[in-house]
N, C-alpha and C positions, 0 to 999 in steps of 0.2 A: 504494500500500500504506500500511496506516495506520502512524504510529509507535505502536511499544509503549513500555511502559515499566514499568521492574520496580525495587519498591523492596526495598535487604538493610536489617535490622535485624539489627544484631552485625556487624560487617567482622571477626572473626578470620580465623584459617584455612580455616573452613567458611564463611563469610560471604562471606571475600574472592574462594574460587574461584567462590562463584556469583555474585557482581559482574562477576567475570575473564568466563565463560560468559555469560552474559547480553551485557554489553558488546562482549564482538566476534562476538559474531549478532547486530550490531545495534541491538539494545536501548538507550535510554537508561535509565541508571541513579541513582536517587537512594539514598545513603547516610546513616545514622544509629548513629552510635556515638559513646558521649559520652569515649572514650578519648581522650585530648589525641594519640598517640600514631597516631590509627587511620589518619591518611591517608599518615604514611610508609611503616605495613604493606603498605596497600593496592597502595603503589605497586610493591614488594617481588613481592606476588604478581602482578600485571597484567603487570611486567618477565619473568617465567618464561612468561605465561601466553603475551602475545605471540610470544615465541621458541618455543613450543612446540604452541599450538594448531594453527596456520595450517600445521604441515609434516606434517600429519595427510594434507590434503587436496592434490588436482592443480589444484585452483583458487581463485582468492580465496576468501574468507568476506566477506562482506555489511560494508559501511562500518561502521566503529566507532562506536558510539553515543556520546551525551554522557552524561560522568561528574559529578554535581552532591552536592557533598556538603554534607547538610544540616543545621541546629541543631537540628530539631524532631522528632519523630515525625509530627507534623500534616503539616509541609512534604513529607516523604518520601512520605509513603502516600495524599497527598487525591485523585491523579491516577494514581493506579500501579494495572497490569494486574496484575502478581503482586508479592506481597510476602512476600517470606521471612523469616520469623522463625532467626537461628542466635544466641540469647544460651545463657549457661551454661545448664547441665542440672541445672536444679531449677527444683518444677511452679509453686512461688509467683511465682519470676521467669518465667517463660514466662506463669503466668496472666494478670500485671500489665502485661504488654509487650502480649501479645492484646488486651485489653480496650484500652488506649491505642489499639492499630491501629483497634481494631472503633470508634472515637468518630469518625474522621475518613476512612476509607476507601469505595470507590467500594462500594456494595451486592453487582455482582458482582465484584470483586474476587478473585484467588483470596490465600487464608493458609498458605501449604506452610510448614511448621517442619520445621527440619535435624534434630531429637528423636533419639537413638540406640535411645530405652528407650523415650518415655513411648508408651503408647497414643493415636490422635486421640480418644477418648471422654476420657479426662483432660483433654486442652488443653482440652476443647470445657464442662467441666464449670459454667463460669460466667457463658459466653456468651449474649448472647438471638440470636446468630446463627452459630450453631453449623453451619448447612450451606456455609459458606463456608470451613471450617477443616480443613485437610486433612496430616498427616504425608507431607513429600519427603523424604525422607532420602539422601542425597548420598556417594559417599566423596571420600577426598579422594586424588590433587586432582580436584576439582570439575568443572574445566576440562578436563582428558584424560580420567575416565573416563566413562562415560556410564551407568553402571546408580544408576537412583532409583528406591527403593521408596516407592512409591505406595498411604498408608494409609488408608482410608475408614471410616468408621464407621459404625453405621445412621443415623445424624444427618447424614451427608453427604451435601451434596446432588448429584444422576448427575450435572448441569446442570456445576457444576463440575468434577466430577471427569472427563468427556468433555474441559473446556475445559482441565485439568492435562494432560493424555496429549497434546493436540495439541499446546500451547505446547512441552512439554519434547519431546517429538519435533521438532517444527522447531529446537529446540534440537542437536538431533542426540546426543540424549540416547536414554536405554532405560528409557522408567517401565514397574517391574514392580508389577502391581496385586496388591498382597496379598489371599488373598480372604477372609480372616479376621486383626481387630486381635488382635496378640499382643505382649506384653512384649519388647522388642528386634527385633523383626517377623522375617527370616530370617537376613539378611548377618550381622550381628554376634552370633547365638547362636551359629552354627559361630565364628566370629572368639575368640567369650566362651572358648568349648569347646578350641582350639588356645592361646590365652593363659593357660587357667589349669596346663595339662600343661604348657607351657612352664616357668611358674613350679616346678612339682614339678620337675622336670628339674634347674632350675639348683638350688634349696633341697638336693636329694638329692644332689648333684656328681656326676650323671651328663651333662652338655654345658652348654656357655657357650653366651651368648647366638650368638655369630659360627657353632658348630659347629649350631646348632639353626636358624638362617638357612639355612647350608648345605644341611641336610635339606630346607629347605622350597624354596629358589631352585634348585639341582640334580637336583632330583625329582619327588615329586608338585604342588609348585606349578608346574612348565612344562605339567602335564598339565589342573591345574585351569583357567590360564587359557585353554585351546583346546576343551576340552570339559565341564570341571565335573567333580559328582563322580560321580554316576551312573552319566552315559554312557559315562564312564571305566572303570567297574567292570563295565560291560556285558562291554565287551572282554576285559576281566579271566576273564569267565565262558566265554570260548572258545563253539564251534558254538553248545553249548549258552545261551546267553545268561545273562539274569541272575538266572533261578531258580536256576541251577548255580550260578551265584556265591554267591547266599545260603545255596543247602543245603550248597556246600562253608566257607565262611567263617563263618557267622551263629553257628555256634556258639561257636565264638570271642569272641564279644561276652561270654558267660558268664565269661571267663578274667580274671584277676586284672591284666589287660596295664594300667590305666591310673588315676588319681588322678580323673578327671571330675566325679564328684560334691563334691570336697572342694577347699577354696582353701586355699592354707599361707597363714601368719599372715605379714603383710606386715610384720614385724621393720623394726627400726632397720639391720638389719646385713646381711638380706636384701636391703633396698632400695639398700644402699651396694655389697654384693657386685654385685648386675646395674648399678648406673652404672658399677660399676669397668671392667665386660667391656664393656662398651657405648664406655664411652671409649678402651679399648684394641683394641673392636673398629673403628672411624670416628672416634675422637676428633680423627683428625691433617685433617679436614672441617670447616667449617661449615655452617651447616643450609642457607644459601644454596645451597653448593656438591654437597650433597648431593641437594637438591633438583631440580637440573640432571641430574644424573647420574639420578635416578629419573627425569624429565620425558624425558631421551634415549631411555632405555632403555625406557617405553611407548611413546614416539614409533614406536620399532622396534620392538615388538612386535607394537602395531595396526596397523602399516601391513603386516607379514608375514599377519597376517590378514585385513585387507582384500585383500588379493592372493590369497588363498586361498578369500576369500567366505564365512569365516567367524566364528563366534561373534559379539565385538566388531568384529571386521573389518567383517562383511558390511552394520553398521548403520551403521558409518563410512562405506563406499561408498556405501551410499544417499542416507547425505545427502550427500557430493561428488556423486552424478550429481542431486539438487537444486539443487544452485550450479551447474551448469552456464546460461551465458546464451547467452542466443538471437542467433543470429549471421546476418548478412544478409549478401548479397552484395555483395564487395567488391574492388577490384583491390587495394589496402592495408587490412588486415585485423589487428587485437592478437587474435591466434591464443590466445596462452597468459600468466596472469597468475599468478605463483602463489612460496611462498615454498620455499628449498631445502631436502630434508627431512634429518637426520644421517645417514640410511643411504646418501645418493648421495656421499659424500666420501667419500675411498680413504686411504692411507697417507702423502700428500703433504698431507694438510689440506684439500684443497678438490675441488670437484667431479669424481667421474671421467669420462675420455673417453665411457664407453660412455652417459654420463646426460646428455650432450651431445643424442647419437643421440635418445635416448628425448624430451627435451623438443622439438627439432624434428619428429620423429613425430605426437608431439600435436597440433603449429602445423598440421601436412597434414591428419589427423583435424579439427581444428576446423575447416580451409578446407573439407573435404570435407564436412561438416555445413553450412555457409553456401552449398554449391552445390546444395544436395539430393541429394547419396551418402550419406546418413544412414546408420543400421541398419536401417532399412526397406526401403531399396533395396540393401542389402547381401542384408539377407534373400532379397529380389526374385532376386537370383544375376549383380548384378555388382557390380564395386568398381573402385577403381585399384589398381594395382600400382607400388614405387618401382624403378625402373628403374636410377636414380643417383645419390648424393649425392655434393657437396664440401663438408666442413666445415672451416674456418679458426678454429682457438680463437686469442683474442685476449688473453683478458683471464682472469686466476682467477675462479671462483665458489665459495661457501663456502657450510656449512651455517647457515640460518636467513636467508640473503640473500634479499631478493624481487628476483623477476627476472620479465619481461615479454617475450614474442615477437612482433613486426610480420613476417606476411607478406604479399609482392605476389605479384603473377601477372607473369609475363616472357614467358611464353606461352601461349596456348590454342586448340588447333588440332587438331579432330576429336578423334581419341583420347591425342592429344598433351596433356601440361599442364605445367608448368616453371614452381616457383614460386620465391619466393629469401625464406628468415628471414633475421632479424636480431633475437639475443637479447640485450636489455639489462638495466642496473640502472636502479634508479627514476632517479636522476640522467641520465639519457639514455647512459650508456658504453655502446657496443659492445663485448660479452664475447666474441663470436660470430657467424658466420653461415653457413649454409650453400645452397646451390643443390641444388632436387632434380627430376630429372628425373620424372614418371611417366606410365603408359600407364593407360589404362581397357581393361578385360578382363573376359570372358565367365568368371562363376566354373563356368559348367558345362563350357565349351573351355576354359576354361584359356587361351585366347588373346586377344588386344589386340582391340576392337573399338570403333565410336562408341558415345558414351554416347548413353543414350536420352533422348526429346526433353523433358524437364522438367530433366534436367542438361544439356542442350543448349544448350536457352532461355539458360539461366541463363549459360553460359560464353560464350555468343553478348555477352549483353550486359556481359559483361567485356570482351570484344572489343572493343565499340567504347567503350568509357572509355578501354581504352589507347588508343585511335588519339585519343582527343581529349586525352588527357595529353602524348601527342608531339607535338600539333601547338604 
């Protein structure tokens, strides 16, 4: 596989997650930010990203790429696959950054800018290679979420914008293809829309910032982030769907309910009132510590919807069953590779018994994959069944630890298989192990029977390795 490699220009906060994103899929990344400042930030974000990307997934992410931070724009962008533009939001500085890239970058290169507002017809307005320049726009963090709107313009060229969708897809990313360039494209006109009624709210002293979070974190935001807002209203609209819902509600939009149209005057004393409620709502945080706390708390969300197979869930899944690696038959086998997510630790701090079970589970599933009981042959209508485990915990395991499973074969014999984990930390400790009995069985009897002869083959010559290991 070839190495990629993707240059940021701006390492902020939008810079740094798509460094963070980039970097552990792999990617070698060159950086350019002339902030004296930029590469302790960097480190800052990459610290969150590492603890939090990788408990997304049930298995590694792709070896971390090299990070090279560079003095030049030239140095950054001569050899770069994709280069992201995230400097501030204003069009003269975006123009003059572009034009820099465009004097020293690869022809097809792609030019995705993190832009909130501007149109890609803007950025592109100076360029003599304007089909290479395309609006990604990211939220943050970068690293956990996965929707980038995806801006094209008629000056963009398909060539690219095909080569954008698949990059950020194996990215394990969600480009959504705008189909028409618009002023804020979609995310952040709704965002624009909810921030300025915020503002009214507090200006009017009817809710603090903490009580207008509430609204949003204990309501309609647990429903937006599982189905959006539509779909939502669909339900809304009972048997009848969602013409009921707009012929019962729509009129309502006539009613005096909201400020929408109009932004209060962002006062000296406005702006001091919302830091005040701001500091009094989180102040006793740092942005670090806050930032953990949001990073856990998606962690747990998308892995609840990966389990569910949907929305953000189900694109998360997809790309863990991509990381899957291809596994060959072995009597010692590294079954399972993978870091520990927050939601498998209980109220003693470290991993519960029951997620003991489930990683050993997986060590059987991946040996059952390297024998040829895949899902194919699941499909076909047999499988194994576990018969029996013993598990001896040895050691704690905590959330964000990487931990690794080795399993053998102890026995294989006809319908018989008897394998033995041993679940460690990178440092070679034994946290764990268990022995598990299981039989091969007929899913349509429901009874133990020999496997058939391509998993046969296969356990036949497990067979005789062990006999040559014992001797």
């Amino acid at each position: 596989m070839v190495q990629k490699t993707a240059a940021i220009i701006g390492g902020g906060v939008i810079g740094g997650g798509w460094l963070a994103r980039f970097l552990l899929n792999g990617w070698n990344v060159n950086l350019f930010d002339p902030d004296p400042q930029a590469e302790r930030k960097i480190a800052a974000v990459l610290e969150n990203a590492r603890h939090a990307l990788p408990m997304l997934y049930e298995r590694d992410l792709p070896k971390e790429g090299e990070l090279t931070i560079c003095k030049t724009v030239e140095q950054a962008v001569s050899a770069a696959d994709w280069i992201q533009e995230s400097v501030p939001e204003r069009l003269e500085i975006k123009h003059n950054v572009i034009s820099d890239i465009q004097k020293y970058c690869l022809q097809n290169a792609i030019i995705g800018s993190s832009t909130s507002g501007y149109k890609p017809s803007e950025l592109q307005e100076k360029s003599d290679f304007p089909d290479q320049i395309v609006v990604a726009h990211p939220f943050n963090p970068v690293y956990l979420l996965p929707l980038i709107e995806l801006v094209p313009s008629p000056r963009s060229g398909t060539t690219h914008i095909a080569q954008a969708q698949a990059h950020l897809t194996a990215l394990g990313m969600f480009p959504l293809l705008v189909r028409k360039e618009i002023d804020a494209h979609i995310a952040d006109r709704f965002l624009e829309a909810v921030w300025r009624e915020g503002l009214w709210l507090i200006k009017d002293g009817i809710a603090t910032t903490e009580e207008i979070d509430n609204a949003i974190r204990y309501g309609f935001g647990l429903r937006w982030a599982q189905m959006g807002l539509f779909e939502t209203y669909r339900i809304a609209g009972g048997e009848e769907g969602m013409a009921h819902f707009i012929a019962q509600f729509g009129p309502c939009l006539d009613w005096p309910w909201t400020k929408l149209m109009d932004v209060p005057e962002l006062t000296d004393e406005l702006v001091q009132q919302i830091a005040d409620q701001s500091d009094a709502q989180s102040g006793n945080l740092s942005i670090r510590a806050l930032e953990r706390k949001r990073d856990n708390n998606l962690v747990a969300i998308l892995r609840s919807l990966k389990q569910q197979g949907n929305a953000a869930g189900a694109l998360i899944g997809e790309h863990d069953r991509n990381l899957q690696p291809k596994f060959k038959p072995a009597t010692k086998l590294r079954s399972v590779s993978r870091v520990i997510p927050v939601d498998w630790t209980d109220y003693n701090g470290h991993m519960n018994e029951g997620r003991y079970g489930q990683v050993f589970s997986d060590a059987a599933d991946s040996f059952m994959i390297s024998i040829g009981a895949d899902a194919a042959y699941i499909a076909a209508g047999h499988s194994y069944f576990t018969a029996e485990t013993t598990v001896k915990y040895l050691q704690e395991a905590h959330a964000g630890q990487h931990i690794y499973v080795e399993s053998e074969v102890l026995l294989a014999e006809g319908k018989k298989l008897k394998l033995r984990h041993f679940m460690r930390a990178d440092d070679g400790t034994t946290l764990a192990s268990c022995e598990q009995f299981m039989l091969h069985v007929s899913l349509s009897t429901r009874k133990s029977c020999a496997p058939l002869p391509e998993v046969a083959d296969r356990l036949n010559a497990l067979k005789l390795a062990l006999k040559e290991q014992s001797l």
